[in-house]
N, C-alpha and C positions, 0 to 999 in steps of 0.2 A: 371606806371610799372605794375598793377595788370592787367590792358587791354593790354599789351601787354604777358602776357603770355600763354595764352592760343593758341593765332598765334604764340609764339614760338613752344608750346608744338604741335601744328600740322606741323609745319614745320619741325621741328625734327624727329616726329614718322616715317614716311616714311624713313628714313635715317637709320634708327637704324634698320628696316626692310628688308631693302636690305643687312644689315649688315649680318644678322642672315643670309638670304636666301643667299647668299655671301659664309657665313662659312657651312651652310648647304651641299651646290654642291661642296664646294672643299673638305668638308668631303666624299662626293659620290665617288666623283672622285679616291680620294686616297683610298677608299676601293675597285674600281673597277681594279685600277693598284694593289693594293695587293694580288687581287684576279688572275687578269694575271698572275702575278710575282709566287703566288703559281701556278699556272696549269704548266706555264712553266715551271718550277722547278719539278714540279709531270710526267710531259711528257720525261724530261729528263734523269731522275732517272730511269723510267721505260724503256726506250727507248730500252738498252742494251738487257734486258730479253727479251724482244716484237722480235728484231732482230732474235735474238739466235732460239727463238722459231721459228722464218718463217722460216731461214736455215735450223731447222731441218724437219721441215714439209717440203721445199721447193725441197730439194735437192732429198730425196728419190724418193716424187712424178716426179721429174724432168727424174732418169734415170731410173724409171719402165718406165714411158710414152716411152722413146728413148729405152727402149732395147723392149717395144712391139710392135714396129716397124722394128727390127734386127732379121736375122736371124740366132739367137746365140743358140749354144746347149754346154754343158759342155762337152762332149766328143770329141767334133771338135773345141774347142774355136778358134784358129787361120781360119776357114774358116765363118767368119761376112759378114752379108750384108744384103743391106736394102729389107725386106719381104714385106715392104705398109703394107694394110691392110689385109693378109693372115693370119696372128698370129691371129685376132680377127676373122672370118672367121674361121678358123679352131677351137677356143675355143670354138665356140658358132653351132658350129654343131661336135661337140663331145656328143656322146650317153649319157654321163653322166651329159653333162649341165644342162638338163632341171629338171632332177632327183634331181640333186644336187639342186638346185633351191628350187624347192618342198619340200626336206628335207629341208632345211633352215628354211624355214617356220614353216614346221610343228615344227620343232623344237623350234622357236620363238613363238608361237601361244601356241603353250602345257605346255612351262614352264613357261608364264606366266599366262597362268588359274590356272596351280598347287598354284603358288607361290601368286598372289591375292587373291584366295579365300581362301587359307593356309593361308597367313599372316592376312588376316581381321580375321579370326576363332581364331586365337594362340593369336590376338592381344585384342581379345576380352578375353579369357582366362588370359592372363598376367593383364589384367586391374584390374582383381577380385581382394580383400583381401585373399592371401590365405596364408597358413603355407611356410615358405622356400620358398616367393616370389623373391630374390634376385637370389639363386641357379638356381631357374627355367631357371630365365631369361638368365642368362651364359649359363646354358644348351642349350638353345633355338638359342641362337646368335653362338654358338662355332663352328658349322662348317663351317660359311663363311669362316673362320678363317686357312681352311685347304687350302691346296695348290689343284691346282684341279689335277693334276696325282695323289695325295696319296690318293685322297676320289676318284675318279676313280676306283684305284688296290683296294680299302676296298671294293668297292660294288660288282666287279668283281670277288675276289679271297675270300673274307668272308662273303658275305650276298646273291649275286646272282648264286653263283657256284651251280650248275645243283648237285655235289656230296656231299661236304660236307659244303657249303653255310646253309644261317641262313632261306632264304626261304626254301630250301628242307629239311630242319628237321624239319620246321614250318608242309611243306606237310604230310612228313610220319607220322608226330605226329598224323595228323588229316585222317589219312589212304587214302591218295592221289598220285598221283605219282609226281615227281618235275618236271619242268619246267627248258626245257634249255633257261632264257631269251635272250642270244644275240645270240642264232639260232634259236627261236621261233619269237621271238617279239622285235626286235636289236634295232627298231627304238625307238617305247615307253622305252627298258631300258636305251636307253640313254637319253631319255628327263627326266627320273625319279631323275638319278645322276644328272643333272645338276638342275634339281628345286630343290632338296635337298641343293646342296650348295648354289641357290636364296635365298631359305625359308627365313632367318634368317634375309637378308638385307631386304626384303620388309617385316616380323614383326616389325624389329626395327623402321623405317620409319612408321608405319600405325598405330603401338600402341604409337607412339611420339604425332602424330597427334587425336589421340584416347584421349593423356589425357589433352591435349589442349580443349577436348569439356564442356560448360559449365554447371554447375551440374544442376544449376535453369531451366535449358531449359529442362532438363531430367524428374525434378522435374515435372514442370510448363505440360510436356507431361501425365505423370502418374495420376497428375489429373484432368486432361481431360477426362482421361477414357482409353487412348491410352496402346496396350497391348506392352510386350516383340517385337513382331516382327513387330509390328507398328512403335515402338520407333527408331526400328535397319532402317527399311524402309526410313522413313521418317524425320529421325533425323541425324541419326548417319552417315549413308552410304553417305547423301548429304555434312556432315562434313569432311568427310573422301577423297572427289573427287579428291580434290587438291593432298593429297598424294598418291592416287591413280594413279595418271598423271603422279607426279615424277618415279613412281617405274618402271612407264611402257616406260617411255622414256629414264631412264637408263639402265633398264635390257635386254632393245630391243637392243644399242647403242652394247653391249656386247655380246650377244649373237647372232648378228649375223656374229662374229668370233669364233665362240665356237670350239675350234681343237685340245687340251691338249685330253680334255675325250675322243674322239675320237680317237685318236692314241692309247693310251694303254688300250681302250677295244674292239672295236672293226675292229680298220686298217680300216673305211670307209665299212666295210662289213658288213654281207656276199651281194657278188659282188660288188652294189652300194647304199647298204639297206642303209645306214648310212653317207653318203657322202654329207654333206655339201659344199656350196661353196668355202669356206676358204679350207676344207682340200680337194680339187679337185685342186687347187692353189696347194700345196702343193705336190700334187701325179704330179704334169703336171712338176713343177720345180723339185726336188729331188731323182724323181722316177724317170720319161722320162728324164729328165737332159734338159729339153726343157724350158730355161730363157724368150725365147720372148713367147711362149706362155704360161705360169705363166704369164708374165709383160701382156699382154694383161688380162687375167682373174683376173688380180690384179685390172687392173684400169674397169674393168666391175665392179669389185665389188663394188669399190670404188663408181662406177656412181650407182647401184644400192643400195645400202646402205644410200647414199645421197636421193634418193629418197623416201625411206621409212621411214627415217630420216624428209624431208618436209612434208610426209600425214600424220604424226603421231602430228606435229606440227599443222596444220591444223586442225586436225580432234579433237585431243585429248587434245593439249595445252592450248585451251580457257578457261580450268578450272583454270590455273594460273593465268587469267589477271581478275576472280573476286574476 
């Protein structure tokens, strides 16, 4: 008996192995079907919202696209019919396209220098120890907070008014003469009202990421010998990139429909000083009463907005994927 166990004991082992590795894969298994079984279950729950959401993207896009193809005007609605491509043809050699264009830009370009280099400056500021740091910071965030028609009529009717605004008693105080900004300089005051209401979003986001940086590294610079604007250079600004990216690919995504401030300060004037794309859309549908050519200028924008949308992804998004 004592010589036979040992050939038992190997003839066993392999059995009891395959036993485990047995229970092993049908444990894989059933975690793999559990794992199905969740997704499907997560695919299906979700399914309904997913839907809803493409009806609603799907359907609007559906009859801009067919009414900017019609030649549909709200004063004649009973005489429709198909225009081809003349609706897009006539948007895009309309005197005010190209202007309108331009303004866009500039508009997207100016309020985000304001509101970047504003919010790293304020974000640097809020970081400090100071007396009534919590105050501050409400104070600093509150206007996102405003509706944009009401901080519009504030900058236009109490702060920019050529008579009794907060800049012309700034001027006379300093023995100057005021400044009518939306008959002098329409365009920069609108880009001013609209970084004012950025400010606040791209502080919050920049000084989030401000206090995420880590203090040893600050530390570890200062004794090196590294000065204040060394530190900001070299340390701080390359910490910063990532939310830097976000602010700039949100605030572009939005601003370049910016059409509230514009209506009630300055109607897209004077003539087409102020005329963004969006409210050129707007003046073509509302004003002209001309549906197919809005629906055409709608889906130009559309196409152009996706565009600037993909080089901003390109160009500037690679800061997300370190």
């Amino acid at each position: 008996m004592p010589l036979l166990l040992p050939l038992w004991e190997k003839v066993a082992e392999p059995k009891v192995r395959s036993d485990e590795g047995y229970c092993s894969a049908a444990a894989s298994r059933g975690m793999e079907m559990a794992t199905r079984q969740t997704r499907s279950l997560a695919r299906a729950m979700m399914a309904p919202a997913v839907i809803l959401l493409l009806i609603w993207m799907i359907v609007p896009l559906s009859m801009t696209i067919w009414y900017s193809f019609q030649n549909y005007n709200l004063l004649n609605p009973a005489n429709q019919n198909f225009a081809g491509w003349l609706n897009y043809e006539f948007f895009v050699t309309d005197p005010a396209f190209w202007q309108s264009i331009g303004n866009t830009l500039m508009i997207v370009v100016g309020v985000l220098l304001i509101t970047v280099v504003g919010g790293i400056l304020l974000a640097l500021l809020l970081d400090q120890p100071i007396w009534g740091q919590g105050i501050v910071r409400i104070l600093v965030i509150s206007p996102f907070f405003v509706m944009p028609p009401v901080a519009a009529l504030v900058w236009k009717n109490m702060i920019m008014h050529p008579g009794y605004g907060v800049f012309a008693d700034i001027a006379r105080f300093l023995g100057l003469q005021p400044v009518d900004w939306f008959a002098q300089y329409p365009l920069f005051s609108l880009i001013l009202i609209v970084a004012w209401q950025w400010l606040p979003f791209a502080t919050l986001i920049l000084l989030t990421a401000l206090q995420s940086l880590d203090g040893e590294q600050q530390e570890a610079a200062e004794m090196d010998g590294a000065n204040a604007l060394q530190s900001f250079w070299y340390l701080t600004l390359p910490h910063l990139a990532r939310a830097i990216t976000v602010v700039i690919l949100i605030q572009t995504i939005f601003l370049l429909a910016v059409y509230a401030e514009i209506l009630v300060t300055t109607n897209g004037g004077p003539g087409y000083a102020t005329t963004n794309l969006a409210f050129l859309v707007y003046r073509t549908a509302l004003l002209s009463y001309d549906i197919g050519g809005a629906s055409a200028g709608g889906v130009i924008a559309v196409i152009l907005a996706n565009i600037v949308a993909i080089f901003l992804m390109r160009a500037v998004g690679k800061n997300l994927e370190r």
